[in-house]
C-alpha positions, 0 to 999 in steps of 0.5 A: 198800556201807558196812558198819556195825559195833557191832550184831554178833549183835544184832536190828535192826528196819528199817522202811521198805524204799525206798532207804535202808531196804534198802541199811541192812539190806544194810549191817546185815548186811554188819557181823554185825547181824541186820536185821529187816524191815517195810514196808506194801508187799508188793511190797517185803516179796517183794524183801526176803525175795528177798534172804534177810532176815528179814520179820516184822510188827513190830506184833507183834514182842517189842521187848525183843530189838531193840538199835534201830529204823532208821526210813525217813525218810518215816515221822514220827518225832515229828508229826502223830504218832510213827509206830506202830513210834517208839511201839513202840521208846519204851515199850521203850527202843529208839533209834530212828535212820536211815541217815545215823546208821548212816553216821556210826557205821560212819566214826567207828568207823574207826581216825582216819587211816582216815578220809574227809573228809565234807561234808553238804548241807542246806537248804530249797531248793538242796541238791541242786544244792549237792550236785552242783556240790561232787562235780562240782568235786571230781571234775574236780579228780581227788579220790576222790568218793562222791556220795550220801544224800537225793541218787541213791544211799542213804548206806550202798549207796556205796563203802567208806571209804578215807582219800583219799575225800571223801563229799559227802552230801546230808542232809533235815530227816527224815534230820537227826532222826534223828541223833545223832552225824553230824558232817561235817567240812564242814557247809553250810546254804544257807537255810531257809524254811517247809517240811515244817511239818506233820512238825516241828510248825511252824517252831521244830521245822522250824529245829532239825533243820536246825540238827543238822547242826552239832551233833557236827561235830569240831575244826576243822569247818567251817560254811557258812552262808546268811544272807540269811533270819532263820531261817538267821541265828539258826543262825548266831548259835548257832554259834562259827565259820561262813561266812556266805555272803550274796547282797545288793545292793553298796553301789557296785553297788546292784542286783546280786545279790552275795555281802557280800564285806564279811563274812569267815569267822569262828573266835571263839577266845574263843567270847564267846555275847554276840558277834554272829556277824554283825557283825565283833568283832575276837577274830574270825578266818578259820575256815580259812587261804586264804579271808577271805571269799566274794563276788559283785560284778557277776556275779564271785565274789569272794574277798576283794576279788580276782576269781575267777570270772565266773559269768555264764560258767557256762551251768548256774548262772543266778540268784540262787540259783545263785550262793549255791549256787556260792558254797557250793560253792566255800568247801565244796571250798576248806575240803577242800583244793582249790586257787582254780583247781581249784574255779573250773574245776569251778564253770565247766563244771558241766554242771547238776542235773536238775530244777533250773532245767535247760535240757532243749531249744530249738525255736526261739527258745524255750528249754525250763527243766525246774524240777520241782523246785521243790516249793514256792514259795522254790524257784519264787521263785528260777526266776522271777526269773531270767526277765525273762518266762516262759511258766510251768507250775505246779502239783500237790499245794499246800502250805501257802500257794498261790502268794501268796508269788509275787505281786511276780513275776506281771508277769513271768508272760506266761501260766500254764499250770496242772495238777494238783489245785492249777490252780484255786486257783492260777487264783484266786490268780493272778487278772487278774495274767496270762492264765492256762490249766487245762490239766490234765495236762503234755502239754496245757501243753507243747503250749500253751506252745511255741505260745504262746511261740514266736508272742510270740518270732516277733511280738517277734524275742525269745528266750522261755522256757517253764519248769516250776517247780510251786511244788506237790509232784508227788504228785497225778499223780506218784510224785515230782518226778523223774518229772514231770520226765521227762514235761516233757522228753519231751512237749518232745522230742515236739514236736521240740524239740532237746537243748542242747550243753553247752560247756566254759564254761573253754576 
């Protein structure tokens, strides 16, 4: 646990006691503060009073005495409205932060030479696999690893700082509003697109919490950015020194998906604000010595216009998408201090994130991908279109939009499997695109989907794939995605379907 200093003999009120509310109030006491506890759980209001916190409805509580409001980041900070307890922390002067402000004061209030190396994570989709590949290639290169935030394990339930250890923190758009001083020595942004709209107050609100990440970082921090989609090229064009990872087509290879090695890292010495951080002024120079730049070309990644790695050889990391996240990944672990080779064989033996464009087990000719991750339709998009044919299962809560975003991708779509509250109205939206089936609920479409894929894989003498990739939050039928995941693999399992082997990709 991480203890957290600068509130000794001082009333906290916490509110919020998931993951990150009670590991806060551990780590709360733990520096000399005395935490105050809500939640409109009872269950949740028992374990805290099991641990011997003070529990004390905070509608009610004299405010004047609390020196700050930890606020769960699932409760709105600003819309559709502040929460009760923000409104209460305003009228009497109260900050109001979360716990990865709580982890950012407890490491800046270490002596320098005490202090770890942090590199945080945000963005629309490819977070928490970014999240993952980074800890896993700095983990098989033997450094001291702490994998944690909106990503496992709370921020401040991981191990004590030391100065050989390096946190790898996976930070949301909620998690981000609720800071102020949080600034990683290496930032990443791997895109954004619409999400959590309604939490943010549109796009503008929505684009600028994710841009705080690069707000407080120190001298000498660096920035890495996907820069395929406006809004995350607009956070560039506000930074001095960023690099740009982009996934485009090759002006000599139109058609693959590549990384402009065109584009190399940037530092404005100058920091000129009329620049276009985009283009190549020539006062622009490498933000970090050893890396000019990051590509993909003909399915290698590139540094420079020298061959790295050949991605096609990392099993775990099919895509588009997977390769800015590789990408990611590999200039996040180069800026830290690891070599070519050692973020290369982490890269190639990254044994992938559950959830996310998983392969949970084969039957057959057919191939099982667990993508219950994908909450929204960018994210569905991406899981898509690394299948030339699918035999697809979506569905749950809808967001904003339906599944329209997905129509360029319907002809690879060989028959929808659709559950949950959203199955008629993406039926609807689907339309005569593709054979479409109401199954309901995950075991129908599992069950559904294997026979259907495995006669097509018969008749044709193909491989085929059935995945799971919602395009729709879980919360209809789930507590969360992980949960619906896990019913997928194992109404798959309960087919008789078998477990992949994972083989060292660098042998």
């Amino acid at each position: 646990m991480i203890t957290v200093p600068g509130f000794e003999g001082r009333r906290v009120a916490v509110f919020g006691l998931g993951r990150s509310g009670l590991t806060a109030a551990r780590a709360l006491r733990a520096g000399g503060a005395e935490p105050v506890l809500w939640d409109d759980s009872l269950s949740s209001r028992l374990q805290a009073e099991a641990e011997g916190f003070a529990v004390e409805d905070l509608s009610r509580a004299d405010w004047s005495g609390f020196a700050a409001l930890i606020l769960s980041p699932g409760a709105p900070l600003t819309h559709p409205s502040p929460h009760w307890t923000v409104q209460m922390a305003k009228d009497a002067g109260v900050r109001v932060m979360g716990d990865i402000e709580l982890f950012a004061r407890a490491v800046s209030a270490l002596a320098e030479v005490e202090r770890p190396k942090v590199i945080a994570i945000t963005g629309t989709n490819g977070k928490s696999t970014t999240t993952a590949l980074i800890g896993w290639v700095l983990r098989q290169a033997g450094r001291t690893v702490h994998v944690g935030g909106n990503i496992g394990i709370g921020v401040l339930a991981l191990p004590e700082p030391t100065p050989d250890a390096i946190y790898v923190i996976e930070v949301s758009s909620y998690q981000l509003d609720l800071t102020s001083r949080f600034g990683p020595d290496v930032a990443v942004l791997t895109n954004i697109s619409p999400d959590h709209l309604d939490r943010h107050g549109g796009m503008a609100g929505y684009v600028a919490a994710k841009r705080r990440i690069f707000q407080e970082q120190p001298p000498g921090g660096v920035a890495v950015i996907g820069v395929d989609d406006p809004y995350s090229q607009g956070v560039a064009r506000g930074l001095t020194a960023f690099i740009p990872i982009r996934i485009s087509a090759h002006p000599r290879e139109s058609g693959d998906p590549v990384l402009s090695s065109e584009t190399p890292a940037f530092q404005d010495q100058r920091a000129a604000p009329e620049a276009d951080p985009l283009q190549h002024p020539k006062n622009w120079v490498p933000a970090f010595a050893g890396m000019s730049g990051v590509g993909l070309r003909g399915g290698w990644l590139m540094d420079g216009d020298e061959r790295i790695a050949d991605l096609s050889r990392a099993a775990s990391l099919p895509g588009r998408h997977n390769a800015q996240n590789a990408a990611c990944a590999y200039a996040a672990v180069r800026a830290v201090g690891l070599t070519r080779e050692e973020a290369v064989h982490g890269l190639l033996t990254f044994p992938g994130l559950a959830h996310r464009m998983e392969p949970v087990a084969s039957l057959g000719r057919v191939a099982f991908i667990n993508d219950s991750k994908a909450t929204n339709t960018d994210a569905a998009k991406q899981a898509l279109a690394s299948y030339p044919r699918v035999w697809w299962i979506a569905g749950g809560r809808a967001k904003d939009g339906g599944v329209a975003d997905l129509f360029s991708l319907f002809p690879r779509i060989a028959h929808a499997y659709l559950i949950g509250e959203a199955a008629d109205a993406f039926a609807a939206e689907i339309d005569d695109a593709a054979p479409v089936s109401l199954c309901g609920d995950m075991q129908s479409a599992v069950t559904a989907a294997a026979r259907d894929a495995a006669e097509w894989a018969e008749a044709n003498n193909e491989d085929a794939v059935v995945l799971l990739s919602p395009a729709a939050a879980s919360f209809d039928q789930y507590p969360d995605f992980e949960a619906r995941g896990e019913a997928f693999r194992a109404a798959v399992l309960g087919l008789g379907a078998a477990p992949p082997v994972i083989e060292d990709a660098a042998s």
